[in-house]
C-alpha positions in Angstrom: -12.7 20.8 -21.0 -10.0 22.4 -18.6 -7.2 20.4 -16.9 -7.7 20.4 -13.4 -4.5 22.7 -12.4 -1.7 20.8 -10.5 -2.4 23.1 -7.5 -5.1 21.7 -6.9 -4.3 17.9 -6.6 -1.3 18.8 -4.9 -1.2 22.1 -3.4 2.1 24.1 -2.6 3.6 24.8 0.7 5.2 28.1 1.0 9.0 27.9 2.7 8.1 29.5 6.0 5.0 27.2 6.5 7.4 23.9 5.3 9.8 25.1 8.0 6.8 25.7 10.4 5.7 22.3 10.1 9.0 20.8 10.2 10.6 22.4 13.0 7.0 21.5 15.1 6.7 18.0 13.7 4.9 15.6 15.6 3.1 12.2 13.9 0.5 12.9 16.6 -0.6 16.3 15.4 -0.5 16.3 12.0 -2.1 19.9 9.7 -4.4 18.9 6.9 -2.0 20.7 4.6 0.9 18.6 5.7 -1.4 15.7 4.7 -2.1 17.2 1.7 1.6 17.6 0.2 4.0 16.3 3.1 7.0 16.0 0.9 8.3 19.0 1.1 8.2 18.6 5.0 9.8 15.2 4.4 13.1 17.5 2.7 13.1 19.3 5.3 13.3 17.0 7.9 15.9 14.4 5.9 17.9 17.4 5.5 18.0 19.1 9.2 17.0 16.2 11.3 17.2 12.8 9.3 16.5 11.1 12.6 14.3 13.3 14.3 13.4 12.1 18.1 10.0 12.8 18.7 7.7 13.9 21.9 6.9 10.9 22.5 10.2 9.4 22.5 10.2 7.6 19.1 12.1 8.7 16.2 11.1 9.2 12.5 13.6 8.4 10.0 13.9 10.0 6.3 16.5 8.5 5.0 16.9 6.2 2.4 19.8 4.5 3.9 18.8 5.0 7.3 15.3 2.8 6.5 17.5 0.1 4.7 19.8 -0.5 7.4 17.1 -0.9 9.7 14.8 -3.2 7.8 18.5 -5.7 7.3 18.7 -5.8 11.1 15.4 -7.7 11.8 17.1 -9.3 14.9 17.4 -5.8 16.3 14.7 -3.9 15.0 11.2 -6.3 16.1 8.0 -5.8 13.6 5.7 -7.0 16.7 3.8 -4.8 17.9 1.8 -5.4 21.2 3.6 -3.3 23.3 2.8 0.0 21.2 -0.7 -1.4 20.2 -1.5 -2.1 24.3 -2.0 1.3 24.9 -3.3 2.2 21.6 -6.4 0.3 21.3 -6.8 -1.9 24.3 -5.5 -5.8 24.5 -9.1 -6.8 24.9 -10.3 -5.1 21.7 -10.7 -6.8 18.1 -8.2 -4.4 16.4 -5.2 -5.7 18.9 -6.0 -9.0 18.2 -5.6 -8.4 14.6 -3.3 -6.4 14.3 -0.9 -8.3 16.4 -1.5 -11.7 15.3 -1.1 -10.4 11.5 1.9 -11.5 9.1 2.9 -7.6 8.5 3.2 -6.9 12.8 5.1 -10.1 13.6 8.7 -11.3 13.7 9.6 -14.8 12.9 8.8 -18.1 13.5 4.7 -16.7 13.4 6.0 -14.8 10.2 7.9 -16.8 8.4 5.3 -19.9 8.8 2.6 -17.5 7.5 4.4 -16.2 5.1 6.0 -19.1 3.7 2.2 -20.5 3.1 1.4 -17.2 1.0 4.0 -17.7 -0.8 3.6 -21.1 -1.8 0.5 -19.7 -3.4 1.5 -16.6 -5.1 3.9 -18.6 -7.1 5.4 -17.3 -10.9 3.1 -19.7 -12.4 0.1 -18.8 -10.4 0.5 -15.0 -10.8 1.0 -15.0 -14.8 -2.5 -17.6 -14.8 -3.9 -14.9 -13.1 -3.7 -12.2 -16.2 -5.9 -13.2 -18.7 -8.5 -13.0 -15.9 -7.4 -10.0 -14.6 -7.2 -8.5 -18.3 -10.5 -9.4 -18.8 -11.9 -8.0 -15.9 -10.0 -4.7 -16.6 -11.5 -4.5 -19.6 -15.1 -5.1 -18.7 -14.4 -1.9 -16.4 -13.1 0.0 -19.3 -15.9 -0.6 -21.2 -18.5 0.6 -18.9 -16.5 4.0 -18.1 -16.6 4.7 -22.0 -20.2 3.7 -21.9 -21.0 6.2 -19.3 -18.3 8.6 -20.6 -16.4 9.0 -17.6 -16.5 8.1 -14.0 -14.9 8.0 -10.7 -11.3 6.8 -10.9 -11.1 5.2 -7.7 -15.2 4.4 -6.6 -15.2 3.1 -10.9 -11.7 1.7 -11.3 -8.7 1.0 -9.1 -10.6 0.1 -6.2 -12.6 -2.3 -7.9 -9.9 -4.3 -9.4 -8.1 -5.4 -5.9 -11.0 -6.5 -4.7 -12.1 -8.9 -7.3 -8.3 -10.5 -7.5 -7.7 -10.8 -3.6 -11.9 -12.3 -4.1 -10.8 -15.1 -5.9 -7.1 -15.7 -4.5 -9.4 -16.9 -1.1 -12.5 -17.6 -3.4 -14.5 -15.1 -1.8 -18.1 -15.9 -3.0 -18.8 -12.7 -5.8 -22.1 -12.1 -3.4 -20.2 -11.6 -0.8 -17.4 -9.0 -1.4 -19.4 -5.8 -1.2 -18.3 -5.0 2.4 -14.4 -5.9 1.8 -13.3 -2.0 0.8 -15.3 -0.4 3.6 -14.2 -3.0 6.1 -10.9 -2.9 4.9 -10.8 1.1 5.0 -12.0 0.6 8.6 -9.4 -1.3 9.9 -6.2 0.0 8.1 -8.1 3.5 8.6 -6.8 2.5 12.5 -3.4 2.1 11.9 -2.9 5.8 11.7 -0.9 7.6 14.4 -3.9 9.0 16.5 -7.6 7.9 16.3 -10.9 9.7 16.9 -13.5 7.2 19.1 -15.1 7.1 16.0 -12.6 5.3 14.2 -11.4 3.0 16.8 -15.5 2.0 17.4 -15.6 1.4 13.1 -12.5 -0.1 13.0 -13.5 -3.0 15.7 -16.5 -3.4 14.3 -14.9 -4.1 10.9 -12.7 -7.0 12.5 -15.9 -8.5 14.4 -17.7 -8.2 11.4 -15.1 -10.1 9.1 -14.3 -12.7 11.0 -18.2 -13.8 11.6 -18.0 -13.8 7.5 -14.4 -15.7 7.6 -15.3 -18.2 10.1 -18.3 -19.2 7.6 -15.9 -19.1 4.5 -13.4 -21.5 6.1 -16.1 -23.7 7.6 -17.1 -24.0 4.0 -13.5 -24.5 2.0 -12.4 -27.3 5.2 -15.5 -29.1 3.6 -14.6 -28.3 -0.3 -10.9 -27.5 -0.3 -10.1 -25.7 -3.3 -6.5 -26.1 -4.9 -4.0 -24.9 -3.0 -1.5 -24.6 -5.6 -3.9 -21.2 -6.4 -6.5 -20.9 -3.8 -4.5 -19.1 -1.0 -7.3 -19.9 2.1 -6.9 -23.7 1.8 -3.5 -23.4 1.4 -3.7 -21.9 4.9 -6.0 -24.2 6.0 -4.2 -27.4 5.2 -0.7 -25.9 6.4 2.9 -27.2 4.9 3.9 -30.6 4.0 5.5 -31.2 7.2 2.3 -30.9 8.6 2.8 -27.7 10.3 -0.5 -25.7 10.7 -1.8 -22.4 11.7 -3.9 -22.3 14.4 -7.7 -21.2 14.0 -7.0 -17.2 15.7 -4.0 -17.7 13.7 -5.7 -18.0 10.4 -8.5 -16.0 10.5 -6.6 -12.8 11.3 -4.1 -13.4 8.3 -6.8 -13.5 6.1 -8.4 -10.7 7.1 -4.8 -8.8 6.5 -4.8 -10.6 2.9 -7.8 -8.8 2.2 -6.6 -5.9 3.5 -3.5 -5.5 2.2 -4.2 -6.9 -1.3 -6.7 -4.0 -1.7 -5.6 -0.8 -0.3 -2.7 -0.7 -1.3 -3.1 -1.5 -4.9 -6.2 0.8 -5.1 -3.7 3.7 -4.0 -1.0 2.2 -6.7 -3.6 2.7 -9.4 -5.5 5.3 -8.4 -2.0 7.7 -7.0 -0.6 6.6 -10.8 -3.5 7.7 -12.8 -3.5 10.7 -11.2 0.0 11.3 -11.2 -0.2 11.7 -15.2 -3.1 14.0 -14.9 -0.7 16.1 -12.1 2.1 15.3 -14.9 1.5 16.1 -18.8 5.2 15.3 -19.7 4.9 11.9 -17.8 1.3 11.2 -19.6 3.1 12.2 -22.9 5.7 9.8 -23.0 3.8 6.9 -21.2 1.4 7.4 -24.8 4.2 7.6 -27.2 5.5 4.3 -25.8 2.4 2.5 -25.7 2.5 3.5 -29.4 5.5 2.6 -30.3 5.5 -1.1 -28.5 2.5 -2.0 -29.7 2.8 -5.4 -30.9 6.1 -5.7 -28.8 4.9 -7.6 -25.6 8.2 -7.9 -24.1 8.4 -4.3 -24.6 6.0 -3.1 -23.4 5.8 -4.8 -20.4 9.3 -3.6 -19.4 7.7 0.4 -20.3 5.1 0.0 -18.0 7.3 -2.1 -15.3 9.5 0.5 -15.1 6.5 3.3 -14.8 4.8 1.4 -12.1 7.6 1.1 -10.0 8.0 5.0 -10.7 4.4 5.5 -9.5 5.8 3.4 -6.3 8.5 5.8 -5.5 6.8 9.1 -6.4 3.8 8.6 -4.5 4.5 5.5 -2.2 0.7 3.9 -1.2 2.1 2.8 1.9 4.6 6.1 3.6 5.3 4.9 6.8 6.4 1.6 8.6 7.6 0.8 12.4 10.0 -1.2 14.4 10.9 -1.3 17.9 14.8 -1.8 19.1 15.0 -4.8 21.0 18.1 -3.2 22.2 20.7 -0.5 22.4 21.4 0.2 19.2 22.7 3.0 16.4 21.4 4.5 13.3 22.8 7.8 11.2 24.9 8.0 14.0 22.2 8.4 16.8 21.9 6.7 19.9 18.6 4.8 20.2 18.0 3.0 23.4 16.2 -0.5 24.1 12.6 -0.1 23.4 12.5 3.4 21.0 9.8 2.8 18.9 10.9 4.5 15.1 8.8 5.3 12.4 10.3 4.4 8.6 8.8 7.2 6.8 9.1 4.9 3.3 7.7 8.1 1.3 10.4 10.2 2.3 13.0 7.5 1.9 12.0 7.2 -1.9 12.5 11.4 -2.5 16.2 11.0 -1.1 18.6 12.2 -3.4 21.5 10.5 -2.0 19.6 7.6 -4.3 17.0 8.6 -6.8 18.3 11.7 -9.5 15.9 14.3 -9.4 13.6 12.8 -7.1 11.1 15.4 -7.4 10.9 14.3 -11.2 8.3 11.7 -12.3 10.3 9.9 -14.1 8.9 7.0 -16.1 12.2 6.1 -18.0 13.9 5.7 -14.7 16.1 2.7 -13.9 17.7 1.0 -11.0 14.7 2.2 -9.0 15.3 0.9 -5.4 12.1 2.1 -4.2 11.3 1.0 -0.4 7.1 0.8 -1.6 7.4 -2.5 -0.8 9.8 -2.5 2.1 13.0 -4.7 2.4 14.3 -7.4 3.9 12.1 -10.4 5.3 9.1 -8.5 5.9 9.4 -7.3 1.9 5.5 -7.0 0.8 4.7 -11.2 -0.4 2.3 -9.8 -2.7 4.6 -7.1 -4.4 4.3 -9.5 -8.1 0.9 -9.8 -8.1 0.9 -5.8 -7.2 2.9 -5.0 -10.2 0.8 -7.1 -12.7 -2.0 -5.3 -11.0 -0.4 -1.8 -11.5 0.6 -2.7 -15.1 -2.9 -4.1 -16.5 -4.8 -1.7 -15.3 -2.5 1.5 -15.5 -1.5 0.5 -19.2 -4.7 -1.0 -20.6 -6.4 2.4 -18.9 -4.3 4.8 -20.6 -4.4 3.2 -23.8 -8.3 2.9 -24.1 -8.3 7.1 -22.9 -5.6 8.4 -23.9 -7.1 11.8 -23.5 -8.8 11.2 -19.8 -9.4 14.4 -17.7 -10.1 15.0 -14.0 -13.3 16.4 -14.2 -12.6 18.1 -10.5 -10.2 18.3 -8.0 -9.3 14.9 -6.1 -10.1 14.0 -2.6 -7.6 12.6 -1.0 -8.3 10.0 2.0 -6.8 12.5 4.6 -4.3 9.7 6.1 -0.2 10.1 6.8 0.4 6.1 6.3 -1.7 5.0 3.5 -1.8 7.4 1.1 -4.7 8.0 -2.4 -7.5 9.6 -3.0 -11.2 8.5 -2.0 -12.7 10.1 -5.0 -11.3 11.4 -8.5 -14.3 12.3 -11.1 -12.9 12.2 -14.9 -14.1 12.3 -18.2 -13.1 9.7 -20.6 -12.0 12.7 -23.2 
């Protein structure tokens, strides 16, 4: 069987249509082929207009430095975000309650109590308990895709493992977890920078729905706490030792994010990194000659695929963009930015910037002292970024070394988004 050609995951932009796009570039009005392969847009703009002031008035920042100097500063730069979400989706609607009552979209003391409870329970310890499980589970996939000889990456694989291990860090019920990816695509699906009515209506609906689920499910666990040294929901429910709790709006929402954010980003991490070695032979190559030659080598392998995961990360970030608002006059690369600009952290063209990464257009799987921004930086860092990797690395690792010879049976869809991006759908053969 035929590779799928590399065109045709990612296809090329010619020069003049990169410059095009570039010189017109606006978050708002975005071409499907810029969605397709915005990279070489991203170049462009790091290159001619690192902090490029948009019509609307924000600015979109590209480089690497540029992004980490602004997610230090979180005194000046503010992650809250009810006075762009206002206009956006209406302060009366279930999406700007969520979305502004969330860990990710707050500054401290809302974020630090939430995310100091999260933390508590995504521990060392509780993380490496959670990879026999998570092994086994792996596996179990595995074992059907050779059954049926093949599959859909994503529908088949990544997206199915997310769900299961953000399931039982809140003990979602197994019955009950069939609606998490399409709600979860709903309401991250409305993060992106302009909405259809069709979208916005889904991506309410998804937040009314999951909180009439989530108000059941917490109901239940204040009755029969689980063990909050694991069980992240009555961790939340029972608060810190001091006492200190969230309130009931409070907690609901943050779950609802944990679901949220625990899958779609990891399904994009799998899914995007799978691919990647399809899109890359060279990379596929020496990812199966190391397997090889640490077998029997935990320690050694562990750091292989470590290292490739957080290459996957940088290459082909799940998460490209991220926003702040100055709370006041302010500078950054040398550009004014008044009080109040709203700026864009475009984190997938941050991790292309050659003022940091060698050959950033190379995937490069052997590459070290990868400060990727995948995860962000500073105090909003992603909490789960541990349980990400061990995520990345089971199922990445133990896939390529049960098909070594896997093949995209057709051309990938991508999901069509600028801030999260995967695929929806990737049919492959097992050989």
């Amino acid at each position: 069987m035929n590779a799928v050609p590399a065109a045709a995951i990612t296809p090329p932009l010619s020069a003049e249509r990169v410059r095009e796009i570039a010189t017109n570039f606006d978050l708002r009005a975005l071409p499907a082929d810029f969605l397709a392969n915005p990279y070489p847009v991203y170049a462009a703009l790091r290159e001619t207009e690192p902090v490029r002031r948009m019509p609307d008035g924000s600015c979109f920042l590209t480089r690497h430095a540029d992004l980490t100097s602004v997610y230090r500063d979180a005194a000046v730069f503010s992650s809250d975000k009810r006075v762009e979400f206002a206009p956006k989706y209406g302060t009366d609607s279930a999406l700007y309650e969520h979305h502004t009552t969330s860990l990710v979209f707050n500054d401290p003391p809302l974020h630090t109590r939430v995310r100091r409870l999260i933390m508590g329970a995504l521990t060392r310890r509780a993380i490496a308990d959670m990879e026999p499980g998570l092994t086994a589970l792996v596996d179990q996939l595995l074992d059907d895709l050779a059954e049926q000889g093949g599959g859909d990456l994503i529908e088949d694989f990544a997206s199915a493992i997310p769900v299961e291990i953000i399931g039982n860090l809140l003990d979602v019920p197994h019955a009950d977890r069939g609606p998490l990816r399409n709600w979860s695509l709903a309401i991250l699906g409305a993060l992106e920078p302009t909405l259809t009515p069709r979208q916005q209506t889904l991506g309410n609906r998804a937040v009314t729905d999951m909180l009439d689920y989530l108000r059941t499910l917490v109901a239940q666990r204040r009755q029969h706490p689980g063990d909050p040294e694991r069980d992240v929901l009555t961790r939340l429910i029972q608060g810190e030792a001091n006492g200190e709790q969230l309130g009931e709006v409070e907690l609901l929402q943050n779950c609802i994010f944990l679901l949220n954010a625990g899958h779609e980003t990891t399904t994009n991490l799998i899914g995007n990194g799978l691919i990647a070695l399809q899109e890359h032979p060279q990379a596929l190559r020496y990812l199966r000659v190391g397997l090889q030659h640490t077998a029997g080598d935990a320690p050694a392998q562990e750091a292989l695929l470590n290292r490739a995961v957080d290459e996957f990360l940088r290459f082909e970030s799940s998460n490209q963009l991220g926003n702040r608002r100055a709370l006041q006059d302010t500078q950054v690369g040398g550009v004014d930015l008044p009080a109040g600009t709203l700026v864009t952290l475009c984190i997938g063209a941050a991790n292309r910037d050659p003022a940091q990464f060698s050959d950033p257009e190379l995937l490069n799987l052997a590459r070290e002292g990868n400060k990727h921004l995948a995860f962000g930086f500073g105090i909003h860092q992603c909490a789960g970024l541990s349980l990400a990797r061990l995520e990345g690395r089971i199922a990445i690792g133990r896939f390529v070394q049960r098909f070594p010879g896997f093949r995209l049976t057709e051309a990938p869809v991508r999901g069509g988004r600028a801030r999260f991006r995967g695929f929806l759908r990737a049919p492959f053969s097992v050989a």
